[in-house]
Structure formats: C-alpha cells, structure tokens
C-alpha positions as CSV (number, residue, x, y, z in Angstrom):
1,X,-22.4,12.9,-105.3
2,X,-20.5,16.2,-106.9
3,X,-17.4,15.6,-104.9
4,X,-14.4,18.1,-105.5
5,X,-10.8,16.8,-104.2
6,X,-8.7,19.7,-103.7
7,X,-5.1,18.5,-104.7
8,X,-4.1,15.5,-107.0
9,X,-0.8,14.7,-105.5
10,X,-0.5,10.8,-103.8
11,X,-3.6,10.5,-102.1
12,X,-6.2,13.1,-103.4
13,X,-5.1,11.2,-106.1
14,X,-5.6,8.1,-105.3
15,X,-9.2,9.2,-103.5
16,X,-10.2,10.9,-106.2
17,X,-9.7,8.3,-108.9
18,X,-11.2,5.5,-106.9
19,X,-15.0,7.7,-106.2
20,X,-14.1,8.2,-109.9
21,X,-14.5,4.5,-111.0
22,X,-17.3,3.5,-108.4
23,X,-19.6,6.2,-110.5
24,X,-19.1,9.7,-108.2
25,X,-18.7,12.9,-110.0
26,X,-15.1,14.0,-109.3
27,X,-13.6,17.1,-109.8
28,X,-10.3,17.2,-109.3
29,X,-9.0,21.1,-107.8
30,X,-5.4,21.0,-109.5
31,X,-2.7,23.1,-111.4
32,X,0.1,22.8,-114.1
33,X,1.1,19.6,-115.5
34,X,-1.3,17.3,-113.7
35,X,-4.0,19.4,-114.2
36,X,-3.2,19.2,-118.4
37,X,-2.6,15.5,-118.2
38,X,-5.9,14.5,-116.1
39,X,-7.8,16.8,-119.0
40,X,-6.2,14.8,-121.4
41,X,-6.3,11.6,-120.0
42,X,-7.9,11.1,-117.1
43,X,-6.8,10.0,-113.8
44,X,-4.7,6.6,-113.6
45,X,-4.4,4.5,-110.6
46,X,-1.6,1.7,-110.3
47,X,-2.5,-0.4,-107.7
48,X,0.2,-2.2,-105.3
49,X,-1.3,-5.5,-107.2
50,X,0.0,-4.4,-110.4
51,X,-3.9,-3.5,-112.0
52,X,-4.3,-0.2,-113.9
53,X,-7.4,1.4,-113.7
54,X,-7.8,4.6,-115.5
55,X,-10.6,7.0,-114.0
56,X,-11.9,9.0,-117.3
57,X,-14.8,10.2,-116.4
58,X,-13.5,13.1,-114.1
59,X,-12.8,17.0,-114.4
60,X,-9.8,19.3,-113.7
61,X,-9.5,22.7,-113.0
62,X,-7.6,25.4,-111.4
63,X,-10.9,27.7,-111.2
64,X,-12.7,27.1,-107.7
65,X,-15.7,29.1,-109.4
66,X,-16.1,27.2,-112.3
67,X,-16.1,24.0,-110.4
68,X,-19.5,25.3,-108.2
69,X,-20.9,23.9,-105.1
70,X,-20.3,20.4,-104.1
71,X,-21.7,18.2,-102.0
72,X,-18.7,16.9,-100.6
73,X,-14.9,18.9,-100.8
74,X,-12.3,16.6,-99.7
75,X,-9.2,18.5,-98.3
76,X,-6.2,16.2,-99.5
77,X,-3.1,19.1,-99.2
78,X,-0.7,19.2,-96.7
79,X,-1.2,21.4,-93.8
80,X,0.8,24.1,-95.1
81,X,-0.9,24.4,-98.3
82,X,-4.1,25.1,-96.8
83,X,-3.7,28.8,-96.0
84,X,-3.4,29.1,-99.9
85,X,-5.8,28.0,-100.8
86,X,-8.2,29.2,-97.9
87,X,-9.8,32.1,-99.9
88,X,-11.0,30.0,-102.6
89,X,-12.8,27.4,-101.2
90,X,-16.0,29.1,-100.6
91,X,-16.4,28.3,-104.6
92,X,-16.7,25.0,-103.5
93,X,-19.3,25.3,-100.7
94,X,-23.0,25.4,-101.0
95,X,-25.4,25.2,-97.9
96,X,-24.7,22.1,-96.7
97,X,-21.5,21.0,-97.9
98,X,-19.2,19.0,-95.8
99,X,-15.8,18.9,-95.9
100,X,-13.1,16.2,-95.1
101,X,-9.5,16.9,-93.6
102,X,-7.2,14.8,-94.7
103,X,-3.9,16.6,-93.2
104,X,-1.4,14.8,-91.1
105,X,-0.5,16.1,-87.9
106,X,-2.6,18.2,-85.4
107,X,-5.6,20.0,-87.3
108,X,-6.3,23.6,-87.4
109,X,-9.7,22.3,-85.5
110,X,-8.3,20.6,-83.0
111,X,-10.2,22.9,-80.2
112,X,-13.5,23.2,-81.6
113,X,-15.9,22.4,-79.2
114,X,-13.8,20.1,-77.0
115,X,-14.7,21.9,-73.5
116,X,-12.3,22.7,-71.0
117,X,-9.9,25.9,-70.4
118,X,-8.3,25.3,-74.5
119,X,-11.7,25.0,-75.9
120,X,-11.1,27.7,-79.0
121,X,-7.4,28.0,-78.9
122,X,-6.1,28.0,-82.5
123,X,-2.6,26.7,-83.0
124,X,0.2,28.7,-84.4
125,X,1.7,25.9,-86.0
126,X,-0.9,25.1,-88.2
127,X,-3.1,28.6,-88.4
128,X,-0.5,31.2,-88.0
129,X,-3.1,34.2,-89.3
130,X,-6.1,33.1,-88.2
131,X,-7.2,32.6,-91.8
132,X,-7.9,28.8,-91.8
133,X,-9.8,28.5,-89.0
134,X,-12.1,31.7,-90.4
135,X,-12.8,30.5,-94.4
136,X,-12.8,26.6,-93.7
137,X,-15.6,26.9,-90.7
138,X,-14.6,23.7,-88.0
139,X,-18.5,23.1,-88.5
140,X,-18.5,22.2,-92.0
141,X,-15.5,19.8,-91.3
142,X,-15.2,15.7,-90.9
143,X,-12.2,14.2,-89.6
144,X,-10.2,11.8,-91.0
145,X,-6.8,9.7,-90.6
146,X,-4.8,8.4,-93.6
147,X,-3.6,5.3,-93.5
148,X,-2.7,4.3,-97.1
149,X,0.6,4.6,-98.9
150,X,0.8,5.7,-102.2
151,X,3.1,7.9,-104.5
152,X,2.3,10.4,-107.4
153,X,4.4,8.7,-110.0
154,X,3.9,11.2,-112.7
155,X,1.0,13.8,-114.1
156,X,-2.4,12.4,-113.1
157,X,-0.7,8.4,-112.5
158,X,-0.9,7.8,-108.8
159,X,0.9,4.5,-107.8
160,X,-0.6,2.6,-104.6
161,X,1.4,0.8,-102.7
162,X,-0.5,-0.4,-98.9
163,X,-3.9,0.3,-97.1
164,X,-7.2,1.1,-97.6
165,X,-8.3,3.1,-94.4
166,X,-9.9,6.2,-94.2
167,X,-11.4,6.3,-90.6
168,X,-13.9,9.3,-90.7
169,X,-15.6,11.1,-87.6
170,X,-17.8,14.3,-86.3
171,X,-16.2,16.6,-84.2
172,X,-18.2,16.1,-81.3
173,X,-18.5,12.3,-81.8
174,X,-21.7,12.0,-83.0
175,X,-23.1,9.6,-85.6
176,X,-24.7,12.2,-88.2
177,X,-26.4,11.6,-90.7
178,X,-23.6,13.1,-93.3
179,X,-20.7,11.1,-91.7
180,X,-22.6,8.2,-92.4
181,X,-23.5,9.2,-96.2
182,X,-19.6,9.6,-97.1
183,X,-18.7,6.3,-95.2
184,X,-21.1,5.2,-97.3
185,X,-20.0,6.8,-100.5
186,X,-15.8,5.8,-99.4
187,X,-16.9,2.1,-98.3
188,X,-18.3,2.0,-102.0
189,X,-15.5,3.1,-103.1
190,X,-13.4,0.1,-102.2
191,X,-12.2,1.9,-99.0
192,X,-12.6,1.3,-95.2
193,X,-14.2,3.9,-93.7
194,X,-15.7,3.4,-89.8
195,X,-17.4,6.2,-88.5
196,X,-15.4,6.9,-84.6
197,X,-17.1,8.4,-81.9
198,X,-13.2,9.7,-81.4
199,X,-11.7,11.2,-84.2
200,X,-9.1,13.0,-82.0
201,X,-7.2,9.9,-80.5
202,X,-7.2,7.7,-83.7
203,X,-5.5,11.1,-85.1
204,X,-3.0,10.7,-81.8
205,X,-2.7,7.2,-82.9
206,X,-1.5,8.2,-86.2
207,X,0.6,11.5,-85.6
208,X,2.5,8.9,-83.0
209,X,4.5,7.5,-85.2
210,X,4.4,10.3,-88.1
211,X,6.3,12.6,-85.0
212,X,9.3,10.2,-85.0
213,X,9.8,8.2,-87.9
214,X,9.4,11.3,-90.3
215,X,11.4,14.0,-88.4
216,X,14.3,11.2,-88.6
217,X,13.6,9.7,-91.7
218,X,14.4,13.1,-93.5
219,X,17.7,14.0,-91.2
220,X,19.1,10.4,-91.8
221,X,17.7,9.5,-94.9
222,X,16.8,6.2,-93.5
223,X,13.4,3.8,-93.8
224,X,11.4,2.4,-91.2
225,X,12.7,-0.9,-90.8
226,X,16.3,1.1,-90.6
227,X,15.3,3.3,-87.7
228,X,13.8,0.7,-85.8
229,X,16.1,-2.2,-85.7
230,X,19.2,0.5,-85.2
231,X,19.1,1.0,-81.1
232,X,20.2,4.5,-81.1
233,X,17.1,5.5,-83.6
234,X,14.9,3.4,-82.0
235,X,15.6,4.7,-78.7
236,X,15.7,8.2,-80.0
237,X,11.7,7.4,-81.5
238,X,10.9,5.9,-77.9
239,X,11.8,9.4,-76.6
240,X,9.8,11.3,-79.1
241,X,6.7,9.2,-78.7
242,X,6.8,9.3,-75.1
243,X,6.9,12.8,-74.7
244,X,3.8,13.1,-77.4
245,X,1.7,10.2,-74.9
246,X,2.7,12.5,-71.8
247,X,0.6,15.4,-73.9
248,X,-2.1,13.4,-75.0
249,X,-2.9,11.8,-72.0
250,X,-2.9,15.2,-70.7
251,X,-5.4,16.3,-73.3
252,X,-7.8,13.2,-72.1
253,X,-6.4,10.9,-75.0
254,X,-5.8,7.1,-74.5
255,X,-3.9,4.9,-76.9
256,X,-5.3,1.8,-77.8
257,X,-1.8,0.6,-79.1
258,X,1.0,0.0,-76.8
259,X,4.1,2.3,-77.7
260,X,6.1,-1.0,-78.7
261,X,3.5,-2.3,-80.6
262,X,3.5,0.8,-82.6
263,X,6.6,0.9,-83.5
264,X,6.2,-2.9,-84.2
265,X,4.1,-2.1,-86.8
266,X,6.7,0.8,-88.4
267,X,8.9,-2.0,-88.6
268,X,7.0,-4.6,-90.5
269,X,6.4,-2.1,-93.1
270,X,9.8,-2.6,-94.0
271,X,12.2,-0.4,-96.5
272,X,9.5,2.6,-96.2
273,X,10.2,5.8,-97.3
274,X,8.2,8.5,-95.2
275,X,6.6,10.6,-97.1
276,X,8.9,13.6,-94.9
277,X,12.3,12.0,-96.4
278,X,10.5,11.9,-100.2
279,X,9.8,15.4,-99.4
280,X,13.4,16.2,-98.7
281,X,14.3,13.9,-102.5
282,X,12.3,16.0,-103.9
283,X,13.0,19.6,-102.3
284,X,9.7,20.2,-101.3
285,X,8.6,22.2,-98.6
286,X,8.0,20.0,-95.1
287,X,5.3,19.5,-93.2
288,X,7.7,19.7,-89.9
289,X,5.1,22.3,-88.0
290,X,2.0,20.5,-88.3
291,X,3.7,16.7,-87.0
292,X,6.0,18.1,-84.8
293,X,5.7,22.2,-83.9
294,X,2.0,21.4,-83.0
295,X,2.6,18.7,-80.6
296,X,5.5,21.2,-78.7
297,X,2.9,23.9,-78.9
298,X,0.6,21.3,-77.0
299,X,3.6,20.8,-74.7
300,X,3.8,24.6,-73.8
301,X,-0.1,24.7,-73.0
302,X,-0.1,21.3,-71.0
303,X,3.1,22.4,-69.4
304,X,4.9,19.7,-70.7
305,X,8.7,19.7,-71.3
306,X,9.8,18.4,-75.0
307,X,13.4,18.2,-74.8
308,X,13.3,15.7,-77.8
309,X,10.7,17.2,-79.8
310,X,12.2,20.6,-79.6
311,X,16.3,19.1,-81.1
312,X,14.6,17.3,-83.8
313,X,12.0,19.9,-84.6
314,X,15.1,22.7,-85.2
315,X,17.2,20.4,-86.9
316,X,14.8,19.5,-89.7
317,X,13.8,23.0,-89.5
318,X,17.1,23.9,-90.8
319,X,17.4,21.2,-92.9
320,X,14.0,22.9,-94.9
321,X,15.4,26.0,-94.4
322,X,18.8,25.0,-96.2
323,X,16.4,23.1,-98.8
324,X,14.2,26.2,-99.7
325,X,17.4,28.7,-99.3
326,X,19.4,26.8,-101.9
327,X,16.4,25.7,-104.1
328,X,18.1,22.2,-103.7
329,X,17.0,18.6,-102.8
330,X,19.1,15.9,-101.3
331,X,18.9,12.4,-102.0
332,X,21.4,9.5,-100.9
333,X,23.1,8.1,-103.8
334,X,25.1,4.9,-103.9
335,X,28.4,5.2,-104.4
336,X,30.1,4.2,-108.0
C-alpha cells in the first residue's frame, strides 16, 4: 500500500518505519530537520531490545501535493496540530482513502453517528472552528488507541521503548472490509492490531488513565510509579478517574478494567515519563484540552460535575500558558 504518515515525531515514527521494513510504500508528511535527515538517511528505529533497524526505503516531504493520493493516511499528530494541517490533507486523499486517528484524548469524531440527543455535536476542545471536523470527513476515518511507548531521540531515529498495540475500529462497529485490510497490513507489520466492534470505550479505556497520570505528571514532574505509590497522588488520580467513569457510563461506555486494576497497571510500568511531563522538558505546547477539557466538556453535556477535572485542568493550563509566554521549558534537575 502507498501509505502517507503525517508527522514523524515518536510514534508516526515508529509506525512509519516499521510498514517501511515489512515492504509498504511510506511517505513520511514532515518538516525541518527530520524531514532533511530521513532524505538523507532514512528512518531509524531503536527498538527497546537494543536492534537497529534502518527503514531506507521511504520518502519525506513537506509538500501534501507532491506526495498524491494514498491509500492509507495515518494521522500520528497530537490533537492540536491537526487544525494545521487540516487544509492540506485533501493532497493526500483519493476516492477511497481511509484515514487512521491516532490522537489521544476524545476525538474530533466522537459524535458521528452514535444516535441519541449528542449525535453531531462537535467538541470545542478539540474542533474549536469547525474546520476539522469539515476537511477530515468522520467517514473517511478509523479509530485507533496507542498503546506503545516510544521517544523521538533525534532527526528521523525513533527509540522504542514498550508495546505493540494498535487496536483499530469502524465508527459504527462494523467489520469492513478496509478495517480489516490495514489490520492486515499493521499485523504484518509486527503490530497488534484487533479489529473492535467498540472503538469508543477501548479509547475510554485509554484516555482513563492519560486524564490523571499526565495532568499530574507535568505539575509535579513525577513518574508513574511515583504518583501511584504516593497516597495523596494516588487518591488525587482516583478522583480524576472517577469523575471521567461517572461521564462514560453516562455516554453508554463500560470499562472492562476495574479502576484499581488500571492504575495497577500505571504502576508496573515503573519510572515512566508521560509523554505530558516530556512535553513540559521540552516546552512544547500540551495536549491538556483534548485529555482533559474534552472530558469536562462531556461533563457539562451529561450534567456531570468535575470539581477535580476542572483544578487540574487550570492549573496545567497555566502551567502551558507560562511555558509558551516565556518561551521556556522546565525540567527537574538534581541538585550538585
């Protein structure tokens, strides 16, 4: 397949360079530095066993135009990039051409099609102008939930460093017959990719813990095995998850994973940086609205109070506010 991967950072990288080596034609959709250095040298992957593998065989460009239709775009920015590039991806689009969401958080799409008095509504968090939702049609799209971990250690290297899932799924829950080619063309890849009949909870089951661990990852500039074994965090994350299960069970979504289990599973990860608190290293922009302004927005239209949500969600607000103000980044540094 002609697959185009808009965005080499840590995962598009990591996505791309992978349907790279198992024979797919990859264009990657970058700029700058890593766009010169994947010309110039391909894509490299580092994975968490130590093997290099260096996906040559790919293309980079800036130009949407010049890359043509696809059969397959994969969407691997944040949520707030994608009103950027919004205009653009038409380039990319032929007929048929499918696209896969790979953004954390509630999606632009989140209403499309799902019956009931919200069926339509379009989030402000995530699609303040309406332009999202109007050049990146829901009916082109395919779900999906990240699970891997993996870090963009330098111009067109991607380190990997845990997971291989990619859960994928239609809209309205069908089995289609182009959800099963990319599961097809991802399983290939090395990846696992089930097709769910669900897309919308497994992206609950996700967001669950990306709502709490992130927002106070970047404020305390502590990792997940931190938060959870200190009581006042881990009660604080309690709080913030169990307002988000009041919304979604609301919404008709069921978790398959007890709330203690979940964060369980946070906590065996171990000395985990989110990928929020490498944002705030870095002074980046953070993706606070679509992990944690969505899910209040939910709130207001399920009449659900957020008391937790709402403190956490203005305090790292500042905090990017301070961060993109100053043109700074903040990192803790141990003392000489």
């Amino acid at each position: 397949m002609k697959i185009a991967i808009v965005g080499a950072g840590a995962i598009g990288g990591y996505v791309g360079a992978k349907l790279a080596l198992a024979g797919e034609d990859v264009t990657f959709i970058v700029r700058g530095a890593n766009r010169d250095a994947i010309r110039r040298n391909g894509f490299k992957l580092i994975m968490d066993d130590g093997s290099e593998h260096v996906a040559a065989d790919v293309k980079a460009t800036d130009n949407y135009a010049e890359a043509g239709p696809q059969d397959l775009v994969v969407l691997a920015l944040k949520a707030h990039q994608l009103e950027a590039i919004a205009d653009e991806l038409h380039h990319l689009l032929g007929p048929d051409t499918p696209i896969v969401t790979m953004q954390n958080g509630i999606p632009y799409w989140y209403f499309h099609n799902t019956g009931g008095p919200l069926q339509g509504s379009r989030l402000q968090m995530v699609d303040p102008t309406g332009i999202i939702s109007d050049k990146i049609p829901a009916e082109r799209v395919i779900g999906c939930v990240v699970y891997p971990a993996s870090e963009l250690v330098a111009p067109g290297v991607v380190r990997h460093f845990e997971g291989d899932r990619f859960p994928l799924g239609e809209l309205d829950g069908s089995t289609s017959a182009r959800v099963t080619r990319i599961s097809e063309c991802f399983t290939n890849a090395g990846f696992k990719a089930p097709v769910l009949d669900n897309i919308r909870a497994e992206i609950w089951l996700k967001l669950w813990g990306n709502l709490s661990f992130n927002p106070i990852s970047a404020l305390t500039h502590s990792t997940l095995v931190d938060i959870c074994q200190y009581s006042l965090s881990r009660s604080l994350a309690v709080s913030l998850m169990t307002e988000a299960q009041t919304i979604a069970n609301k919404l008709n979504i069921e978790f398959r994973v007890p709330l203690e289990k979940r964060i369980a599973g946070a906590e065996k990860i171990g000395k985990h940086k989110t990928s929020m608190l490498k944002d705030v290293e870095a002074g980046r922009a953070l993706e606070i609205d679509a992990l944690v302004g969505s899910v209040i927005e939910l709130g207001r239209l399920t009449e659900t109070p957020t008391p937790h949500l709402d403190t956490v969600y203005a305090l790292v607000k500042l905090l990017g506010k301070t961060i993109e103000d100053d043109s700074g980044q903040l990192r803790l540094e141990k003392a000489a």
